[in-house]
ChimeraX commands (.cxc) that place a marker at each C-alpha (Angstrom):
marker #1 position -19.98,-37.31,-11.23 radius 0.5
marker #1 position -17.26,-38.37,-8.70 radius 0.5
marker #1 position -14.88,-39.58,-11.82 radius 0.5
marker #1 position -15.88,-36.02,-13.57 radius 0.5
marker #1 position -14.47,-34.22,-10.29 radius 0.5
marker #1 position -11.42,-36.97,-9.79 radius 0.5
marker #1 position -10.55,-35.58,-13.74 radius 0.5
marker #1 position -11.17,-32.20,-13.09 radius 0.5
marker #1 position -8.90,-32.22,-9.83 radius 0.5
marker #1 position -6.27,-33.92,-12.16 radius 0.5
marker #1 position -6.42,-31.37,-14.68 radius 0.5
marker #1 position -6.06,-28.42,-11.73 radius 0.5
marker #1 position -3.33,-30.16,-10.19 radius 0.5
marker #1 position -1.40,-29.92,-13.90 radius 0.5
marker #1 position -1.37,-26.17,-14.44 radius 0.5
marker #1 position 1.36,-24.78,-11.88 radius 0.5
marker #1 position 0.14,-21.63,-11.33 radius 0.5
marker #1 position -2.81,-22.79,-9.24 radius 0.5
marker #1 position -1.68,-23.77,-5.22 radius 0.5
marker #1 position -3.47,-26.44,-3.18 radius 0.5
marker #1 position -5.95,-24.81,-1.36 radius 0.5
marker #1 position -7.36,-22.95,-4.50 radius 0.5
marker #1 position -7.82,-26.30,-6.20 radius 0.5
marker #1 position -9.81,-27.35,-3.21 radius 0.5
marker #1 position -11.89,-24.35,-3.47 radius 0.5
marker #1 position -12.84,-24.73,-6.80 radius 0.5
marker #1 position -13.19,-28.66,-6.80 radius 0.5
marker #1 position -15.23,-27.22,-4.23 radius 0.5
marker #1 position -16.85,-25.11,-6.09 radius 0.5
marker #1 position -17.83,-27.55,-8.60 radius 0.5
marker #1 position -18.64,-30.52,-6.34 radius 0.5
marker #1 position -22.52,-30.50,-7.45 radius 0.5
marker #1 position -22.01,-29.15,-11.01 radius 0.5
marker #1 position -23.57,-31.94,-13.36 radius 0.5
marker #1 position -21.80,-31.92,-16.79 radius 0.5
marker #1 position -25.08,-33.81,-18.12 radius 0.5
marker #1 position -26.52,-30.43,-18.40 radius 0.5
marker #1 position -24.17,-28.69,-19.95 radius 0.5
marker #1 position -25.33,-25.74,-21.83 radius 0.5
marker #1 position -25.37,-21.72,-21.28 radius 0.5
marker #1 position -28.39,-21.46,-19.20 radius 0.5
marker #1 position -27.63,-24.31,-16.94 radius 0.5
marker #1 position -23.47,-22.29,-16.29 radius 0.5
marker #1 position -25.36,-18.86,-16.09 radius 0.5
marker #1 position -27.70,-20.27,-13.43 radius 0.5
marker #1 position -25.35,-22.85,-11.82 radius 0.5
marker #1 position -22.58,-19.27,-10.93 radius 0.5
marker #1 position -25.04,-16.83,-9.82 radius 0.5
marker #1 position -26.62,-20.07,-7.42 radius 0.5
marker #1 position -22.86,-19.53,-6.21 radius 0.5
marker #1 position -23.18,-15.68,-5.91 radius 0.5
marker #1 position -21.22,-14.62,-8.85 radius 0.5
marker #1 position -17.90,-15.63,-6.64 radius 0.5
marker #1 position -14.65,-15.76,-7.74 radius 0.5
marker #1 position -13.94,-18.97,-7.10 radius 0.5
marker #1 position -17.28,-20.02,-8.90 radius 0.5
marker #1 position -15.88,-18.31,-11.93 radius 0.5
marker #1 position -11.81,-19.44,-11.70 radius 0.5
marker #1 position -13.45,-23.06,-11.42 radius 0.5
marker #1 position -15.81,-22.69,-14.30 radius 0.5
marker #1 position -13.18,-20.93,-16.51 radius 0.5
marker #1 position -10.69,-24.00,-15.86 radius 0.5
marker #1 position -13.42,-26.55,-16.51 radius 0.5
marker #1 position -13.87,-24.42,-19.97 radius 0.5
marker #1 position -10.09,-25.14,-20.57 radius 0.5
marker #1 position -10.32,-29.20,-19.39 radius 0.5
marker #1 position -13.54,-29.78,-21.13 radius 0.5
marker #1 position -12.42,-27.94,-24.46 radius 0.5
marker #1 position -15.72,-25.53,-24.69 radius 0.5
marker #1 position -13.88,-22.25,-24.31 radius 0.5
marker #1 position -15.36,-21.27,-27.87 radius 0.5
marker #1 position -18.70,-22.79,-27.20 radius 0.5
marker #1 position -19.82,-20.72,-23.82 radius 0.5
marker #1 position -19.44,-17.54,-22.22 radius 0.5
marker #1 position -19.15,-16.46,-18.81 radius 0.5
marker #1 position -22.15,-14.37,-16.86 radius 0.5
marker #1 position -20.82,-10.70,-16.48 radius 0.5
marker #1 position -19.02,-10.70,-13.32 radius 0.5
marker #1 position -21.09,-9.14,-10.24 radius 0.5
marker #1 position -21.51,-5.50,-10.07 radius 0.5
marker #1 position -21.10,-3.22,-6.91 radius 0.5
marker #1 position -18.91,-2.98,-3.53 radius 0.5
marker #1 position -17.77,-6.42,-2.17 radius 0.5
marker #1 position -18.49,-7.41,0.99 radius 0.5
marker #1 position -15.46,-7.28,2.64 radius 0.5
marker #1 position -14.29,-10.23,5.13 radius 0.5
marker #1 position -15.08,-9.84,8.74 radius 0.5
marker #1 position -11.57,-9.68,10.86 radius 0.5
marker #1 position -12.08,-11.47,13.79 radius 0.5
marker #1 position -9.95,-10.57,16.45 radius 0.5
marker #1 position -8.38,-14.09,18.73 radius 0.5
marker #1 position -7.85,-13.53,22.31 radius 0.5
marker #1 position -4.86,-15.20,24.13 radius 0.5
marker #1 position -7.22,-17.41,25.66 radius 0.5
marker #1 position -8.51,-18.87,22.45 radius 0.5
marker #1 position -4.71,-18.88,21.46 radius 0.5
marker #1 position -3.26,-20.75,24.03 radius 0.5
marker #1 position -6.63,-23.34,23.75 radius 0.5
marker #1 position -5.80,-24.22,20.54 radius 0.5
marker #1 position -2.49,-24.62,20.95 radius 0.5
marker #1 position -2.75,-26.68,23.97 radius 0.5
marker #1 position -5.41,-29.10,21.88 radius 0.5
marker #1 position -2.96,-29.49,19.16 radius 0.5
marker #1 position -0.46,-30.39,21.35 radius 0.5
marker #1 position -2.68,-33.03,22.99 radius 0.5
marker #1 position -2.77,-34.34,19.13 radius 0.5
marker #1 position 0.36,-34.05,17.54 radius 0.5
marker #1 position 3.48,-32.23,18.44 radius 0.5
marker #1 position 4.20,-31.80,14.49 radius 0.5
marker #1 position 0.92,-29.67,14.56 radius 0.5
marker #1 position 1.28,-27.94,17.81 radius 0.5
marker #1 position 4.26,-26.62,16.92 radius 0.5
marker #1 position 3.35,-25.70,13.58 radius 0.5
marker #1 position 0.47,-23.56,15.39 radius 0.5
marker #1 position 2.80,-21.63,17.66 radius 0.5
marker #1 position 5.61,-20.86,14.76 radius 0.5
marker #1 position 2.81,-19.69,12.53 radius 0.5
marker #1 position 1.90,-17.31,15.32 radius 0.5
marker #1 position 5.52,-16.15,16.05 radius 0.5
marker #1 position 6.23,-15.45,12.84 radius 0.5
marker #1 position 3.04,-14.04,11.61 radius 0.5
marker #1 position 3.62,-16.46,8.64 radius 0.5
marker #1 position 1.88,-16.80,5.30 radius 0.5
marker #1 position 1.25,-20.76,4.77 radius 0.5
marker #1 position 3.02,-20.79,1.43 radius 0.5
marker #1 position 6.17,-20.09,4.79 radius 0.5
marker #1 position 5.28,-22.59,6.54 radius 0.5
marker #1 position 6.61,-25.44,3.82 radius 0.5
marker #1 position 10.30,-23.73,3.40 radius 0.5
marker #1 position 11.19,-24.32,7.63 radius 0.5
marker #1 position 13.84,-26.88,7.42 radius 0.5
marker #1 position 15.68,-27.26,10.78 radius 0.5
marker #1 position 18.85,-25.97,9.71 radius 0.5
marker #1 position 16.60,-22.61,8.89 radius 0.5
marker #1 position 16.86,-21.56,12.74 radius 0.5
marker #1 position 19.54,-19.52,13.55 radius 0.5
marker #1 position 20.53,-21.59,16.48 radius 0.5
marker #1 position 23.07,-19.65,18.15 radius 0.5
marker #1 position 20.75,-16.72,19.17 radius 0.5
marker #1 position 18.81,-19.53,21.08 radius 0.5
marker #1 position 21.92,-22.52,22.25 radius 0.5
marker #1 position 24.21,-19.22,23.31 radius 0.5
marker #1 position 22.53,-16.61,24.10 radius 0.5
marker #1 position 19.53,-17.71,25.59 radius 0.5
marker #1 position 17.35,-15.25,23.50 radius 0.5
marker #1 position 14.42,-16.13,20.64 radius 0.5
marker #1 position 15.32,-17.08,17.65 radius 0.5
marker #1 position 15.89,-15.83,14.20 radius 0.5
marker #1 position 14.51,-18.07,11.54 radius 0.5
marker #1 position 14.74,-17.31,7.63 radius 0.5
marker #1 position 12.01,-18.36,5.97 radius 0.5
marker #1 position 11.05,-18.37,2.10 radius 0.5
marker #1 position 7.76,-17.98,0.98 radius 0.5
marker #1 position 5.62,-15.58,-1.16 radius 0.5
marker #1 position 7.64,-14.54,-4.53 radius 0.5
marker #1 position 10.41,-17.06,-3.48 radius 0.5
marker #1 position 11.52,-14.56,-1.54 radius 0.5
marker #1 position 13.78,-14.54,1.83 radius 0.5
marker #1 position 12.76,-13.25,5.28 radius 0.5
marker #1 position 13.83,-13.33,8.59 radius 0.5
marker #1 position 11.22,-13.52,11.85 radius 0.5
marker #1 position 11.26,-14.26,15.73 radius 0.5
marker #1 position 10.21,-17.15,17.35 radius 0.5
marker #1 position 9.83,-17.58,20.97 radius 0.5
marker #1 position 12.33,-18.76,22.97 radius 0.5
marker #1 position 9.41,-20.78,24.61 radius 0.5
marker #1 position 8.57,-22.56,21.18 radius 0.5
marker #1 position 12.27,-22.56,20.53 radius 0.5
marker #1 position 12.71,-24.73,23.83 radius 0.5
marker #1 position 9.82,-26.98,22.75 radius 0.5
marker #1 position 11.86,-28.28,19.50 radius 0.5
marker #1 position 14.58,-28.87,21.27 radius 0.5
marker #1 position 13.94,-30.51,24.30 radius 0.5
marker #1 position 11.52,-32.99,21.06 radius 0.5
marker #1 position 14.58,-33.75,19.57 radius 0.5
marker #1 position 17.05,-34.13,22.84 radius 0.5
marker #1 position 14.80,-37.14,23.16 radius 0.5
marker #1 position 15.33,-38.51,19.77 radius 0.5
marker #1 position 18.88,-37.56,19.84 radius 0.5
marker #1 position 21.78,-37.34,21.96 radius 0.5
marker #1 position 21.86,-33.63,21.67 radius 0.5
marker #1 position 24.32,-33.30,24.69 radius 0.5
marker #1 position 27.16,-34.78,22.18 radius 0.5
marker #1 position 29.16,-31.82,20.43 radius 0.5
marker #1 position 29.03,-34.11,16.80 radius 0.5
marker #1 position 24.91,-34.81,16.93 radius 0.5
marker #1 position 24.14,-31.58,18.26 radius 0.5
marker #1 position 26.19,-30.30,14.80 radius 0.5
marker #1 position 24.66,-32.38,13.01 radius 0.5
marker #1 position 21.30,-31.68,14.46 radius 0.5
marker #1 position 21.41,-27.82,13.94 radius 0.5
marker #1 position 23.00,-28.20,10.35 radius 0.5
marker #1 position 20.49,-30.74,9.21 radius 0.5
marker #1 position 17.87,-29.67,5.97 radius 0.5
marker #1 position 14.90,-31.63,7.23 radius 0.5
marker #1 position 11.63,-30.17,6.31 radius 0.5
marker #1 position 10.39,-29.74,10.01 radius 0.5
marker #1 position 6.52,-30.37,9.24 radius 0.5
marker #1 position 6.32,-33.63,7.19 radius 0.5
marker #1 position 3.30,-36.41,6.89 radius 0.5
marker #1 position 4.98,-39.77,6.26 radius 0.5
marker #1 position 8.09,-38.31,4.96 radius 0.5
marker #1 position 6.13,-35.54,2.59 radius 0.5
marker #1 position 5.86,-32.30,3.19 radius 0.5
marker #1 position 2.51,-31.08,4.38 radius 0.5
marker #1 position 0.84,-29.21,1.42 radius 0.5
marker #1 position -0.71,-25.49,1.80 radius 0.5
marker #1 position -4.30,-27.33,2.54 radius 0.5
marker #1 position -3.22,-29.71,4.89 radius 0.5
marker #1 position -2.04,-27.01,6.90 radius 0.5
marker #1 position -5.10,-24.79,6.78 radius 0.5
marker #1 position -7.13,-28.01,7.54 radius 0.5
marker #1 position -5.27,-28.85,10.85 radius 0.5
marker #1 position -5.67,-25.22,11.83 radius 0.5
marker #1 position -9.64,-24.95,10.84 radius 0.5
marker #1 position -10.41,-28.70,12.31 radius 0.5
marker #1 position -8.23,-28.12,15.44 radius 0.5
marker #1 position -10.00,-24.49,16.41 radius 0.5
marker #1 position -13.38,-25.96,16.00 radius 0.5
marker #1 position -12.63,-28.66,18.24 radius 0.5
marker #1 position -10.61,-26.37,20.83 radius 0.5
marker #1 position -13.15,-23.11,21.35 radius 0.5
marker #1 position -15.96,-23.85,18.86 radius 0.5
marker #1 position -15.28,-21.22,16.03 radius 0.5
marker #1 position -12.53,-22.20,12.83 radius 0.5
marker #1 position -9.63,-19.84,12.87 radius 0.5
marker #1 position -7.86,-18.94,9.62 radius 0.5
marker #1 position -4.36,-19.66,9.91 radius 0.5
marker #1 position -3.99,-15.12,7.74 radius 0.5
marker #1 position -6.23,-14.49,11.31 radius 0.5
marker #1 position -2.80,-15.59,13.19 radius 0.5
marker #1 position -0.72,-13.95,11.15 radius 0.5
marker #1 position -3.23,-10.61,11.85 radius 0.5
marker #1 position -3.53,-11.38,15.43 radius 0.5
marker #1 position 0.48,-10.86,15.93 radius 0.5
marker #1 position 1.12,-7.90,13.57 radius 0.5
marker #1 position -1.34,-6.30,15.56 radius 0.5
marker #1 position 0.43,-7.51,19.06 radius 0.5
marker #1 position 3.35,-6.43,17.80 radius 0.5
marker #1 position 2.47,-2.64,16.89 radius 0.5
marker #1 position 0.37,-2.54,20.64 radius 0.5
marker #1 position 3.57,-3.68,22.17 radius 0.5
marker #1 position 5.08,-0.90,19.94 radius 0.5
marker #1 position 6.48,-1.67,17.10 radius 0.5
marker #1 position 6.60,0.85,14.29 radius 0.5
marker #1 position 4.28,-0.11,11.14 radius 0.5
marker #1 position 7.71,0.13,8.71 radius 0.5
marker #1 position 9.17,-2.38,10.81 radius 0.5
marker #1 position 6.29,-4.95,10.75 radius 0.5
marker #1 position 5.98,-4.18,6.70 radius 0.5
marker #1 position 9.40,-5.95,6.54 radius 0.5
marker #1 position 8.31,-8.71,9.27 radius 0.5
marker #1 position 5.38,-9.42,7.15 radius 0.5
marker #1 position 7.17,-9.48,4.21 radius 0.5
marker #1 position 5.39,-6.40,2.38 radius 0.5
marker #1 position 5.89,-4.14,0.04 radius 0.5
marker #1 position 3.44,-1.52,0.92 radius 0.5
marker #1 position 2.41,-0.18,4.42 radius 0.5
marker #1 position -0.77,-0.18,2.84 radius 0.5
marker #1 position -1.01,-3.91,2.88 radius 0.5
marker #1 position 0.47,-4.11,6.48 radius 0.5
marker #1 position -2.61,-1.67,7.48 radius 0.5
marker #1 position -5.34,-4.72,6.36 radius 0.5
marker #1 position -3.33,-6.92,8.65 radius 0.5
marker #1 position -4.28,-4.61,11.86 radius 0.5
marker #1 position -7.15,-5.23,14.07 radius 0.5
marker #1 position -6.09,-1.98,16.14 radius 0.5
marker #1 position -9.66,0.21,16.28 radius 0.5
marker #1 position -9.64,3.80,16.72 radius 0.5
marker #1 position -9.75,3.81,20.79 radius 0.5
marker #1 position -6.77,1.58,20.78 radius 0.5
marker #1 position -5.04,4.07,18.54 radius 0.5
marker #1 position -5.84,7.09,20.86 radius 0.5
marker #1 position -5.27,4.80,24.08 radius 0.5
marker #1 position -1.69,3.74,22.79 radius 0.5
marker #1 position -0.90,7.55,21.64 radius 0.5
marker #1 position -2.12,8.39,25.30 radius 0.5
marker #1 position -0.02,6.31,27.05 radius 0.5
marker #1 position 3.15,7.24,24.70 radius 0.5
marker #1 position 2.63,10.78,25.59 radius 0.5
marker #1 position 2.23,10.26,29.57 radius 0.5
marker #1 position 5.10,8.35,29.75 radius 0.5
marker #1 position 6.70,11.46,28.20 radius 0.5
marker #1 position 5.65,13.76,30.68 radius 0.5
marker link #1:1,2 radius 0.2
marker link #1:2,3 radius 0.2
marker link #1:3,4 radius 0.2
marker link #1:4,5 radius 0.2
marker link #1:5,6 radius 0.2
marker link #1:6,7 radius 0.2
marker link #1:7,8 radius 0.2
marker link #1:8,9 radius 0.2
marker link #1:9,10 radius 0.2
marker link #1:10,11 radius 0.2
marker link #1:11,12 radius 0.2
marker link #1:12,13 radius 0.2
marker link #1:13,14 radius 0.2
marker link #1:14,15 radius 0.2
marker link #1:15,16 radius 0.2
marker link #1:16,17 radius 0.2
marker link #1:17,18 radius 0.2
marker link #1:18,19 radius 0.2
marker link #1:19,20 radius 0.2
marker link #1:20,21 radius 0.2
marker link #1:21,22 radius 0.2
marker link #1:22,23 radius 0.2
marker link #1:23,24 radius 0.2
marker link #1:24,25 radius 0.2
marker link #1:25,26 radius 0.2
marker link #1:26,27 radius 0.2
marker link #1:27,28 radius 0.2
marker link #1:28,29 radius 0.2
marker link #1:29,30 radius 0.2
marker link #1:30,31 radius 0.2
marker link #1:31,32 radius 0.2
marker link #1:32,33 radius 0.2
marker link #1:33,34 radius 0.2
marker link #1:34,35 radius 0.2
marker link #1:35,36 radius 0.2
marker link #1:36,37 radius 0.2
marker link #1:37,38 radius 0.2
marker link #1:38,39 radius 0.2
marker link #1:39,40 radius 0.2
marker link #1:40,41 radius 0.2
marker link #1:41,42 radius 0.2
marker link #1:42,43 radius 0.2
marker link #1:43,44 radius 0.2
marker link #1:44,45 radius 0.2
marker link #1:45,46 radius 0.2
marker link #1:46,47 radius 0.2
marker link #1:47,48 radius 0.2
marker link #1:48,49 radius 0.2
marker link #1:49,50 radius 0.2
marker link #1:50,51 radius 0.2
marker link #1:51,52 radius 0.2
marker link #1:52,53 radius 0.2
marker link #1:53,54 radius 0.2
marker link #1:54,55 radius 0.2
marker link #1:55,56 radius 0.2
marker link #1:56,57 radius 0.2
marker link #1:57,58 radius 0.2
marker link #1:58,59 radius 0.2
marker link #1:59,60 radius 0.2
marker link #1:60,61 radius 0.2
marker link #1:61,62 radius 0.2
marker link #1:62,63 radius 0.2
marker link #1:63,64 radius 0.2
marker link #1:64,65 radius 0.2
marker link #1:65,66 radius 0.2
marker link #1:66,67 radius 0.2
marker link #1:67,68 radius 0.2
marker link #1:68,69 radius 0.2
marker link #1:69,70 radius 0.2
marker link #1:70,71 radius 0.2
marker link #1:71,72 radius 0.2
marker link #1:72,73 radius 0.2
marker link #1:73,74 radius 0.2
marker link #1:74,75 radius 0.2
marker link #1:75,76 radius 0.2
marker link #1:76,77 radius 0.2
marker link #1:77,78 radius 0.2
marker link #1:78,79 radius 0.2
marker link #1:79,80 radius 0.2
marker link #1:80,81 radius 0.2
marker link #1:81,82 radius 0.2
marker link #1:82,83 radius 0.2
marker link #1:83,84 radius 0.2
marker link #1:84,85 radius 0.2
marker link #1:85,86 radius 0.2
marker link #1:86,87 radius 0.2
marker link #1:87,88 radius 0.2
marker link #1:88,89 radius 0.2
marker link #1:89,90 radius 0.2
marker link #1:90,91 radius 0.2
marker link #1:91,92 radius 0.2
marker link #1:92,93 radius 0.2
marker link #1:93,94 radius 0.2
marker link #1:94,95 radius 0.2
marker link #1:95,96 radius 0.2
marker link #1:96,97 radius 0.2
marker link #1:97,98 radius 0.2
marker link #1:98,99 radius 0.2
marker link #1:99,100 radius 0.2
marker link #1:100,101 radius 0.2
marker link #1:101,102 radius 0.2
marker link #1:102,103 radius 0.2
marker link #1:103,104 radius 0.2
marker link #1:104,105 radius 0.2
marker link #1:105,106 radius 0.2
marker link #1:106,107 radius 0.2
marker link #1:107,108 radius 0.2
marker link #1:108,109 radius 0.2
marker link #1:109,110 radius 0.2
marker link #1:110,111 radius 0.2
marker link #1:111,112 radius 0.2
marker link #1:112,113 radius 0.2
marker link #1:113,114 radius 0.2
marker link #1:114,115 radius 0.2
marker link #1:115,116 radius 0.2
marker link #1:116,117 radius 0.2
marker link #1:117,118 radius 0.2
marker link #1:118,119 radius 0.2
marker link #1:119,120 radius 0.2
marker link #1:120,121 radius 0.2
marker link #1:121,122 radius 0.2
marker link #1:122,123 radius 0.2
marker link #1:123,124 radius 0.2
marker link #1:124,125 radius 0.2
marker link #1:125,126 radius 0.2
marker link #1:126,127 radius 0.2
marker link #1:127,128 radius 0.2
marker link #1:128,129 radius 0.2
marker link #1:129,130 radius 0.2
marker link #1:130,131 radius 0.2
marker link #1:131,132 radius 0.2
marker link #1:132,133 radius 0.2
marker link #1:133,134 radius 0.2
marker link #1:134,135 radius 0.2
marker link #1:135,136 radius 0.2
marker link #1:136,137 radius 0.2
marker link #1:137,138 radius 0.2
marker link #1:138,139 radius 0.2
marker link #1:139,140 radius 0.2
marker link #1:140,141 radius 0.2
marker link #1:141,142 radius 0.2
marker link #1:142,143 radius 0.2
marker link #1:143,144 radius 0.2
marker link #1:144,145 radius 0.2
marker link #1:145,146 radius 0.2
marker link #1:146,147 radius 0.2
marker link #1:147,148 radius 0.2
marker link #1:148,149 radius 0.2
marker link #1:149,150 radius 0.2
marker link #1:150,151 radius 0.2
marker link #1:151,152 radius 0.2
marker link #1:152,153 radius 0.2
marker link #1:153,154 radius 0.2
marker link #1:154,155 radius 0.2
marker link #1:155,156 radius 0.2
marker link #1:156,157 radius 0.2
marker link #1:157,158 radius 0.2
marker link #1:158,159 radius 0.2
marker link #1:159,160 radius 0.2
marker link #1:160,161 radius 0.2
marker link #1:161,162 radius 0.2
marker link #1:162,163 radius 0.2
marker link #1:163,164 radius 0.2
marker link #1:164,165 radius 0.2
marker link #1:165,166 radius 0.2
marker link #1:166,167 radius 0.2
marker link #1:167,168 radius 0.2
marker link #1:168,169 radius 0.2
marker link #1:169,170 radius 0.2
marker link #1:170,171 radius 0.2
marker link #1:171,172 radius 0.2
marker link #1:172,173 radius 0.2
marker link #1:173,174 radius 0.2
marker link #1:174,175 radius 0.2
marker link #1:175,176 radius 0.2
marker link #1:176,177 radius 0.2
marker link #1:177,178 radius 0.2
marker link #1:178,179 radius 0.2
marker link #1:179,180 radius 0.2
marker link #1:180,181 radius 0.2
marker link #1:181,182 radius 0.2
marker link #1:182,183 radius 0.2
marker link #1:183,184 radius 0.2
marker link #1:184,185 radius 0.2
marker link #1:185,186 radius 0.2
marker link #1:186,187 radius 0.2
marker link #1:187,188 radius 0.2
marker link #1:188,189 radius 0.2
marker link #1:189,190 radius 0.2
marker link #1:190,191 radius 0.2
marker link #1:191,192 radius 0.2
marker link #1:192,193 radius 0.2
marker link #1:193,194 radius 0.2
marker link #1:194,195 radius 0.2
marker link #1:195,196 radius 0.2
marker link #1:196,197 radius 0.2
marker link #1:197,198 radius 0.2
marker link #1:198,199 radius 0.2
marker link #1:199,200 radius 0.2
marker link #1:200,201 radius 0.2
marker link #1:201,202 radius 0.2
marker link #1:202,203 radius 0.2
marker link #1:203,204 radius 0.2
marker link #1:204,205 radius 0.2
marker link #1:205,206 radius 0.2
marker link #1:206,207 radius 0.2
marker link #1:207,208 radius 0.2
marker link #1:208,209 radius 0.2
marker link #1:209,210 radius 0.2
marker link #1:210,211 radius 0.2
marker link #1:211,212 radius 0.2
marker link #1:212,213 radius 0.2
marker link #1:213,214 radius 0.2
marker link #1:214,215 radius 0.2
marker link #1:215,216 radius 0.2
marker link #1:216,217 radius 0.2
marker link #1:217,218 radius 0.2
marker link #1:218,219 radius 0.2
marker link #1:219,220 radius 0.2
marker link #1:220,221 radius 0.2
marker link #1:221,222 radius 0.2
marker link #1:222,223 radius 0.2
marker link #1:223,224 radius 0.2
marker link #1:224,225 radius 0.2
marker link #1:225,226 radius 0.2
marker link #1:226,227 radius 0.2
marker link #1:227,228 radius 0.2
marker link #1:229,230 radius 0.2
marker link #1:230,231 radius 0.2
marker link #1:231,232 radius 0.2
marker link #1:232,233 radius 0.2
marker link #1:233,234 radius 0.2
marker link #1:234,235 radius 0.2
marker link #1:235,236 radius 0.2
marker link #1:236,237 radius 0.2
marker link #1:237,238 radius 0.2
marker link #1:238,239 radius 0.2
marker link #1:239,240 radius 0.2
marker link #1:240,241 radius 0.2
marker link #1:241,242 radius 0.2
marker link #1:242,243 radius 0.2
marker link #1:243,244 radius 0.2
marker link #1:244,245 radius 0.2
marker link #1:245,246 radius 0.2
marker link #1:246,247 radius 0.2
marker link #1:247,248 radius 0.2
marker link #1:248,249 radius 0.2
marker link #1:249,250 radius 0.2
marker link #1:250,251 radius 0.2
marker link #1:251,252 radius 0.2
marker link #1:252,253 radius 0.2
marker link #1:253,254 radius 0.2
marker link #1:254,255 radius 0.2
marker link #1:255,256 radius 0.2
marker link #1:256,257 radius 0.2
marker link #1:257,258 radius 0.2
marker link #1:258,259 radius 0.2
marker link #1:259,260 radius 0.2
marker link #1:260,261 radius 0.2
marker link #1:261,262 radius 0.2
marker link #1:262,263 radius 0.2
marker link #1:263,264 radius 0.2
marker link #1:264,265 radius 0.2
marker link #1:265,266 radius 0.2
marker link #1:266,267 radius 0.2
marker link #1:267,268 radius 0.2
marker link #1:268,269 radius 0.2
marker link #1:269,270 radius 0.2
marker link #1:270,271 radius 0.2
marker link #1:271,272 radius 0.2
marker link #1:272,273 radius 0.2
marker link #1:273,274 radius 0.2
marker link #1:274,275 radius 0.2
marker link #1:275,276 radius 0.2
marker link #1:276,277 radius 0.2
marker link #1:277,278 radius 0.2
marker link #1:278,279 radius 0.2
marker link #1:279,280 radius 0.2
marker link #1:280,281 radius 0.2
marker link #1:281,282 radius 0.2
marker link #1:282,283 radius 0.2
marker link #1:283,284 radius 0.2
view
């Protein structure tokens, strides 16, 4: 069984358009599956024991491909009726600032990781593109301010977000201690320099290594796993409280449609009159 999965994994790992975390979730998926009873009834039983999901059925359709039986079986019709949409859960700064202060306790690497995430309301598939040299330094060296910092994720394509001058001050007073930052040539040479910023052992952390620290880390810090898309929702929807217009987050996110900037929001209806309230008393 274990050398089934170990070939299975293999096989995942070779077809490019699958990313890390959804080969764990369909190894997942198929951690129990025995191949020793391999017939229709035993896949048409073994998905809907796994609710009809679609991870269940991506697995089983890639073990059809690795194990050569695409002919042979068929998949169970896929599940009829509304899905049950994913409960957003809203994180308080409390629970923010808890989890960052644990993974700081553990790892800088990871701390920071936590807080740039945040910043940026990043998608993970970000998070392996930051290279040092991808902060716009001056904004933070000259001027004192946050800092720009391009980014390239989703579609391979470019964006630029914030980050704290607070997290800013965090990488560099890391590196002042590795480096003589207060010379003019390493500073240059620091700020210039393409080194992936979040690196295991030289390699760049992969997609589920990142959501793992996250999950692990928030169980450990307040008891409940966060979702490192629940950070990204947690500071679009700071962002339009503090008031910034929805067309404006739509190009922080990195979306194409407001419609898809909407799901990010946690804002409920009587923050939505509250906000409008406040706009139109300060008005007055």
């Amino acid at each position: 069984m274990v050398e089934f999965i170990g070939e299975f994994i293999d096989f995942m790992a070779n077809i490019k358009l699958l990313g890390d975390i959804t080969i764990y979730r369909y190894s997942l998926a198929m951690r129990d599956f025995d191949i020793n009873q391999l017939s229709q009834e035993y896949i048409n039983r073994y998905v809907q024991s796994k609710r009809n999901s679609p991870h269940i059925r991506g697995a089983m359709l890639c073990f059809f491909e690795f194990a050569g039986v695409k002919k042979e079986f068929d998949m169970p019709p896929k599940a009829t009726g509304r899905k049950e949409k994913r409960v957003k859960r809203e994180i308080s700064k409390e629970e923010h600032d808890d989890v960052s202060k644990y993974l700081y306790s553990q790892s800088f690497r990871d701390g920071l990781m936590f807080n740039i995430i945040y910043d940026g309301a990043l998608r993970i598939s970000d998070v392996k593109s930051i290279k040092i040299n991808s902060f716009l330094w001056n904004d933070f060296l000259v001027n004192g301010k946050s800092c720009k910092l391009v980014v390239r994720g989703k579609g391979k394509k470019s964006r630029t977000v914030l980050i704290g001058y607070e997290t800013m001050e965090k990488i560099f007073n890391h590196y002042a201690k590795k480096m003589d930052l207060g010379d003019e040539t390493q500073l240059k040479m620091f700020i210039n320099s393409p080194t992936n910023l979040f690196r295991k052992e030289g390699v760049i952390l992969t997609e589920w290594q990142i959501w793992s620290i996250i999950h692990t880390a928030s169980l450990k810090a307040i008891g409940r796993d966060i979702r490192p898309h629940e950070l990204r929702s947690a500071r679009a929807t700071e962002l339009l409280e503090v008031g910034i217009p929805i067309h404006h987050l739509k190009t922080y996110l990195g979306h194409t449609s407001i419609g898809t900037t909407e799901i990010y929001l946690h804002q409920d209806d009587k923050k939505s009159i509250d906000n409008i309230q406040n706009v139109l008393e300060e008005k007055q």
